[in-house]
Structures are given as structure tokens and as C-alpha cells.
C-alpha positions as CSV (number, residue, x, y, z in Angstrom):
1,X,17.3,51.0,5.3
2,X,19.2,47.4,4.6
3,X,22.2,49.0,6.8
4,X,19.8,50.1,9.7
5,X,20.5,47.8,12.5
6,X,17.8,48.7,15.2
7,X,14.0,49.3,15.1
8,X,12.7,52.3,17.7
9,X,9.5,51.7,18.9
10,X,8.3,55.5,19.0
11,X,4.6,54.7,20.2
12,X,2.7,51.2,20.2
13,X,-1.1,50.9,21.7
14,X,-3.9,48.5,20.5
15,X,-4.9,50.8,18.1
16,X,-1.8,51.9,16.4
17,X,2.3,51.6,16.6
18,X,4.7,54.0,15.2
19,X,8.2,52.2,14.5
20,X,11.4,54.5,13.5
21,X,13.7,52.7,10.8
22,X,16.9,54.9,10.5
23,X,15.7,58.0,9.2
24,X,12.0,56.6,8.1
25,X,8.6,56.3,10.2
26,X,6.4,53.4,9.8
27,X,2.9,54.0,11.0
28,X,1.1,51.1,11.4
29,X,-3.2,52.1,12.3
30,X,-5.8,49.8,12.6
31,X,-8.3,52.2,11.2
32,X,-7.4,53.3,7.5
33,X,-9.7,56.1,7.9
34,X,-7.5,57.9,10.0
35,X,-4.5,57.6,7.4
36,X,-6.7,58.5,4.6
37,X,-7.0,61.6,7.0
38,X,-3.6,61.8,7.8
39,X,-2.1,61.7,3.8
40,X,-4.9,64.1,3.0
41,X,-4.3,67.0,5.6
42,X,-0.9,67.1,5.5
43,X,-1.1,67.8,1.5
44,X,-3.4,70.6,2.3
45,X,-1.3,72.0,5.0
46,X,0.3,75.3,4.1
47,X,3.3,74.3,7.2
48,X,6.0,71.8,6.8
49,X,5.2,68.4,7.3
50,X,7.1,65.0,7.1
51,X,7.0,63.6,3.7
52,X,5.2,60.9,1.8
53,X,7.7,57.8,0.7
54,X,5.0,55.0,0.3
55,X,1.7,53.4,2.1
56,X,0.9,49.9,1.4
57,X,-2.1,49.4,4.2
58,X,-1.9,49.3,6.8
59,X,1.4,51.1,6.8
60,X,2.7,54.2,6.4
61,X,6.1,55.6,5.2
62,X,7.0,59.1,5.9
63,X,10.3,60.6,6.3
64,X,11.9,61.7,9.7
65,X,12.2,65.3,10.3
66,X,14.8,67.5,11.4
67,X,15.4,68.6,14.7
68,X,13.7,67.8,17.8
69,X,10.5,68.2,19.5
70,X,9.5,71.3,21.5
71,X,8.9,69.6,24.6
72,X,7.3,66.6,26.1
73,X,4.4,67.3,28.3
74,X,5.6,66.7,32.3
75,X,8.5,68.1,31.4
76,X,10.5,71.5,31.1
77,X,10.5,72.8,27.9
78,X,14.6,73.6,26.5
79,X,13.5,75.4,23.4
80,X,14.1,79.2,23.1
81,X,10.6,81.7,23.4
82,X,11.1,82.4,19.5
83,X,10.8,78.7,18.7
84,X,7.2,79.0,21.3
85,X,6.6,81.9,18.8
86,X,7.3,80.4,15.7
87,X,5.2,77.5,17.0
88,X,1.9,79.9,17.4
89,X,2.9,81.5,14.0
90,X,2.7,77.7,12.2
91,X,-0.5,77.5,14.2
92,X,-1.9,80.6,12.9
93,X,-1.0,80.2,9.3
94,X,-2.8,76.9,9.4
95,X,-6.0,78.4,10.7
96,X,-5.9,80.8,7.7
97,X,-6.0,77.8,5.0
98,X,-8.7,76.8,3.7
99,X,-10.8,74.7,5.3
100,X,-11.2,70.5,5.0
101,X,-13.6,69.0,3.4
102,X,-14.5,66.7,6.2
103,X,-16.0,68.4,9.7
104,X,-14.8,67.9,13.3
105,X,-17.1,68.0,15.9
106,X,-19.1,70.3,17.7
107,X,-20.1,72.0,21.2
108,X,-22.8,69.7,21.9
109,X,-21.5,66.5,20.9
110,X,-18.0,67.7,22.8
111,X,-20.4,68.5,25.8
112,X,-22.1,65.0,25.6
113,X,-18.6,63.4,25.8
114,X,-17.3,65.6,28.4
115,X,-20.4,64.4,30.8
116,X,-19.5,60.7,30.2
117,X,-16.2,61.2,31.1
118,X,-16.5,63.4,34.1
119,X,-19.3,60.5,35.4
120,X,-16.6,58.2,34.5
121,X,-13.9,59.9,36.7
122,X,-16.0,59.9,39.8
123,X,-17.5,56.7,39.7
124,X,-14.6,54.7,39.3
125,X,-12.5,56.8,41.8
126,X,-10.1,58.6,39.7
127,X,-9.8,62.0,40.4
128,X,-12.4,63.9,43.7
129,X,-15.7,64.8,42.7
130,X,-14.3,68.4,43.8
131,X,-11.6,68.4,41.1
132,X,-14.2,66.9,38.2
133,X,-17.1,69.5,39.1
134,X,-14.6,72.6,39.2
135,X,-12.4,71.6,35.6
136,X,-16.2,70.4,34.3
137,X,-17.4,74.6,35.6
138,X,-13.8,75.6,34.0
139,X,-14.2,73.9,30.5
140,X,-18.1,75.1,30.0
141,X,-16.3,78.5,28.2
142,X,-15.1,76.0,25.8
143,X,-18.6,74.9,24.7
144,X,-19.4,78.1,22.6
145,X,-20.3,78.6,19.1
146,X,-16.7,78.9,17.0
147,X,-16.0,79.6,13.7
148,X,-14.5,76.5,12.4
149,X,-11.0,76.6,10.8
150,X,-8.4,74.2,9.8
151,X,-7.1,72.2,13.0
152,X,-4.4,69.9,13.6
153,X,-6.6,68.4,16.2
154,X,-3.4,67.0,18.4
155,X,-1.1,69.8,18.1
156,X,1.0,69.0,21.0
157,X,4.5,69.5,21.9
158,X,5.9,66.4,21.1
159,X,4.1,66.6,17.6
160,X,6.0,70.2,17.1
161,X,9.5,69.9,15.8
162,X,11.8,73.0,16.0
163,X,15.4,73.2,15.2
164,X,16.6,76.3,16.9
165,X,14.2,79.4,16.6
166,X,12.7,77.5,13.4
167,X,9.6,75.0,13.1
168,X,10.7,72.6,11.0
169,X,7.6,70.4,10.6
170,X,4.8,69.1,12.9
171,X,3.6,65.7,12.6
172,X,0.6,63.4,13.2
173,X,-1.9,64.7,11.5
174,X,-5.2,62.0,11.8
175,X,-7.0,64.1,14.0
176,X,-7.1,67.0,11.8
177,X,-10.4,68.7,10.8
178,X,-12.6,71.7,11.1
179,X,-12.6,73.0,14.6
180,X,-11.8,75.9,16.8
181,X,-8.4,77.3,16.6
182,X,-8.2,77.8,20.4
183,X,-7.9,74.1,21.0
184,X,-5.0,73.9,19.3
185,X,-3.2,76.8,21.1
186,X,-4.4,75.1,23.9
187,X,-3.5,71.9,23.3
188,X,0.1,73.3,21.8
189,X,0.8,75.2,25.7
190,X,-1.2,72.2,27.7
191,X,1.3,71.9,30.9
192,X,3.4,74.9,29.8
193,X,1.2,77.7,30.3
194,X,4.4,79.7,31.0
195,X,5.2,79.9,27.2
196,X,1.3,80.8,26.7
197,X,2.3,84.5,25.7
198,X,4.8,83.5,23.4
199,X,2.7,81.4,21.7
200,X,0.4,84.0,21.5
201,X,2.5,86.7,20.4
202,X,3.6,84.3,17.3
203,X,-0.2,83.8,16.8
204,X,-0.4,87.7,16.2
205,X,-4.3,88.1,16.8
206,X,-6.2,88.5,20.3
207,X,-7.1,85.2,21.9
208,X,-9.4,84.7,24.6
209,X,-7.0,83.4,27.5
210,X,-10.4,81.7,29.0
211,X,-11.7,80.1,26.5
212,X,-7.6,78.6,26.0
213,X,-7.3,77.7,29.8
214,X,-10.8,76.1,29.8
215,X,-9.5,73.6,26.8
216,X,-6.4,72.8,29.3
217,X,-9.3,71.6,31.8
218,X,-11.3,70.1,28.7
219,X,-9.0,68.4,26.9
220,X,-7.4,66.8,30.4
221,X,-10.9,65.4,31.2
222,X,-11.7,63.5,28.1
223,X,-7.8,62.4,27.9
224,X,-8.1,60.8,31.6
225,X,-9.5,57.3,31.0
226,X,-8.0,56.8,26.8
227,X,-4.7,57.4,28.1
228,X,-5.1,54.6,31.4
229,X,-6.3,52.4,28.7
230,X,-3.7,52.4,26.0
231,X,-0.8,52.5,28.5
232,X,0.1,55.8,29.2
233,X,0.5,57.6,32.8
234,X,-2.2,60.4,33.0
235,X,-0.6,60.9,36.4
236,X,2.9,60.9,35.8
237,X,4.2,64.5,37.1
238,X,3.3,67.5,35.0
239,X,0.7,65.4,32.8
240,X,-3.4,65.5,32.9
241,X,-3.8,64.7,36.2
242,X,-1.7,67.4,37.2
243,X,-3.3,70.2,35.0
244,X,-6.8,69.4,36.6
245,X,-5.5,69.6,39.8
246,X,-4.0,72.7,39.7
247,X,-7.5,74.3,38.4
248,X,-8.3,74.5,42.3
């Protein structure tokens, strides 16, 4: 690292920075807790992940991986339909592990969220009441009973790294837990529902396309106000905004 000669600033927000150093991440998180999650799921994960060189808190060290992501949300994905497959493949041998130790949470206290947030949206102006009540109708198919398995929590694109038609690792890992393996799948296609039945295929078991597309309206109305609040664009072209939107 001595002979590195820039620092990339890969995310920065008040409650977290990620810095790349040549080939080396640095994770910097206010809250230890979600490293101690981090280092912990990514040994149990039975899918490639980036290495462990060192933590000193609050920092983290883990090795870059190979290739690239498989898309960025707003944008067209370039990665072939077998790399969407092997993505839902990774997805479904990680929701045949074992399962955490520590829980994630549940329909009700997902529900009680989602009811802020959707009072949130329409009070302050953000999106029409029309388009909150309709995703809020959408994402009750969501709110069912589940059996839990192990999730990545935030398995989108940009977190999925393929190089060619293989997945060679997927990264961030501090929101992973018990939960329902169609919020990954959903989270994993959010804004590219066109590579939904690839992702599906790779999955190899039936899915309930519902309960997925309910998540896309979900997961885009408790995202709304933390992404205006750490600096990110929920209305940038293709992103949250977007997806709710197009639920009319």
C-alpha cells in the first residue's frame, strides 16, 4: 500500500465511509455492532466473500475483489443473463445455510416502519398521496408469515460482483440476518425486473413473483427519506422514486 498514490472514496455518509487503497477496502462505521455483524456473517457464508486482512476499530480491512459489479441501480445492466443466474444461484445457496444466531425483524415491526414512512412521504410532500397509498396496498403481500433463512439483507447489485458468467463475491454484509429469502431476490432485481426470470431460474425453486414485486414497492418506501438524508438521489432516473412510480 506505501506505492498507492490515490485514496477512492467509494461511499462516505455520517454514519459510515468506505475508502479503496489500491487493492484494499477500508470501512470506517460508527457503530461497531454492525462490523461485529459484518466479520461474523461473511465467515458463515457458504458464497465467496472479500477477505479479512485486519480491523483495529473502527476500521476495517478487507481485500478487493475481482471483477466488477452487476449493475448499479438507474442504470442498464451489461452483465450476461448467466451472471443474473449465477447471482440467484449464490442467493439460493445462502438461504440453504444455516441460519445466524442473531434475528432480523419481523412482519409487524416491518409494518410499523412502513406506516411511519408512508406518513412521512405525504406530509412532507415527497411523493402523491396516490403513489404512497397504491405501493403501501402493493407491499401488504410482503407482511406475511415467512420462514426465516439466512439473508444478506442488502443484496443489491452493486454489492454483487461477477466476472463474466461467474460470481465472484458479494460484499457488505452488516445487514445480514434471519429474514425472508424473497427480499433478497427482490432487493437483488430492484429496478431490473427484466432479469427477474433469470434470477429466478438460477434460484431453481418457485418464487412467488407478488410477494417479490411487493418488496420492490416495500423496500423503495422505507429507502425514500434514509437515502435524502445521507446524500443520495432517491430520484435520480431509474432509482426509488422511479420504482414506486411505475407501480401505477
Amino acid at each position: 500500500m506505501a506505492d498507492v498514490e490515490e485514496v477512492e472514496v467509494v461511499v462516505a455518509h455520517h454514519e459510515r465511509a468506505t475508502l479503496r487503497v489500491g487493492d484494499v477496502f477500508l470501512k470506517v462505521d460508527a457503530d461497531q455492532a454492525r462490523t461485529d455483524v459484518e466479520v461474523d456473517a461473511m465467515a458463515r457464508a457458504p458464497i465467496p466473500t472479500p477477505g479479512v486482512l485486519w480491523r483495529k476499530p473502527p476500521v476495517l480491512a478487507l481485500a478487493a475483489l475481482p471483477g466488477t459489479a452487476l449493475g448499479r441501480l438507474g442504470e442498464p445492466s451489461t452483465a450476461s443473463s448467466a451472471a443474473w443466474a449465477a447471482a440467484g444461484a449464490a442467493a439460493r445457496k445462502l438461504h440453504d445455510a444455516p441460519l445466524p444466531p442473531w434475528p432480523g425483524r419481523g412482519p409487524d415491526e416491518i409494518a410499523s416502519l412502513l406506516d411511519g414512512e408512508c406518513e412521512w412521504l405525504v406530509t412532507n410532500g415527497v411523493l402523491p398521496t396516490d403513489v404512497v397509498t397504491r405501493n403501501r396496498r402493493v407491499a401488504e403481500a410482503a407482511l406475511r408469515p415467512w420462514t426465516p433463512v439466512f439473508t444478506h439483507g442488502d443484496l443489491q447489485v452493486t454489492h454483487v460482483f461477477v466476472d463474466g458468467d461467474e460470481i465472484t463475491g458479494v460484499i457488505d454484509w452488516s445487514e445480514a440476518s434471519q429474514g425472508d429469502a424473497l427480499f433478497d431476490l427482490a432487493t437483488l432485481t430492484l429496478g431490473h425486473q427484466e432479469h427477474l426470470d433469470d434470477v429466478v431460474a438460477g434460484y431453481g425453486t418457485d418464487v412467488d413473483l407478488d410477494v417479490i414485486r411487493a418488496w420492490w414497492s416495500l423496500r423503495s418506501l422505507l429507502a425514500v427519506r434514509w437515502l435524502a438524508e445521507h446524500g443520495f438521489d432517491p430520484s435520480s432516473p431509474g432509482c426509488e422514486i422511479d420504482v414506486l412510480r411505475s407501480r401505477l
